[in-house]
N, C-alpha and C positions, 0 to 999 in steps of 0.2 A: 504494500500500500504506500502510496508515495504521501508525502506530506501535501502539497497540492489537493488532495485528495480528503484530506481528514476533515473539513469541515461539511462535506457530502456526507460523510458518516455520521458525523456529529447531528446533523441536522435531522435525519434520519433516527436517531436514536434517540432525541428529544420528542420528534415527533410521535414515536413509536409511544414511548413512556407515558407522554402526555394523553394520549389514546387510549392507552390502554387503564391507565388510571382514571379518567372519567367513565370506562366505560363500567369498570367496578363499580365505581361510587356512586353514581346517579342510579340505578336501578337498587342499592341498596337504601339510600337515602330517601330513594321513595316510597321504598316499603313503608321506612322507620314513618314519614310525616302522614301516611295512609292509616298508618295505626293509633298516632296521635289525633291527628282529624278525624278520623271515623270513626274513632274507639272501640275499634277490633276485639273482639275475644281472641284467643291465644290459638285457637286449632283456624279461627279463618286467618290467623296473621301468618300463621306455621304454611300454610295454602297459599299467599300470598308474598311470603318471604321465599318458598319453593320453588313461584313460577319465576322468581325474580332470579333467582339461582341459577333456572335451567335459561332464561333468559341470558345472562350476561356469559353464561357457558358456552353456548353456540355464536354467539355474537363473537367475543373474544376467539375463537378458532377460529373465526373469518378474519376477524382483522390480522393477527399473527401471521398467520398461512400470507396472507396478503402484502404485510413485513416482509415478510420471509423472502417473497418473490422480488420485491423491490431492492433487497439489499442483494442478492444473487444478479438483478440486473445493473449493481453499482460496481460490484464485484466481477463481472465480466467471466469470459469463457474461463475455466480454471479443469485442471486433469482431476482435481478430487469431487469438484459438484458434477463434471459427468458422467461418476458413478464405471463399474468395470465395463471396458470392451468389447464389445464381442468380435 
């Protein structure tokens, strides 16, 4: 990686971070003020803290995967990401 290069990373990796920590946060935090404001009992907030779960769980696989390809296209053709020969 040349130094020329490192704030492409950088940037990427902020972006990446910042991403992915909102994408935690706010579907937790909605839960919390859903239970506050609505005044939930405990098995519909358990219901609604759950979907919130499997919500930021598939979300976050997208985004990552998505990371993932973007840095592999910063990182150019390389002999170890294209995996053995045939």
């Amino acid at each position: 990686m040349a130094i020329d290069n490192v704030g492409k990373y950088c940037l990427l990796a902020m972006k990446a971070f910042a991403d992915v920590l909102a994408t935690i946060l706010v579907p937790a935090v909605t839960a919390a003020l859903l239970k506050y404001l609505l005044h939930l009992s405990t098995p519909l907030f358990a219901l609604v803290l759950g979907a919130a779960f499997l919500f930021t769980a598939v979300v976050l696989v997208r985004k990552i995967n998505s990371y993932g390809k973007a840095y592999r296209k910063l990182e150019g053709p390389s002999d170890e990401l294209r995996g053995p020969r045939s």
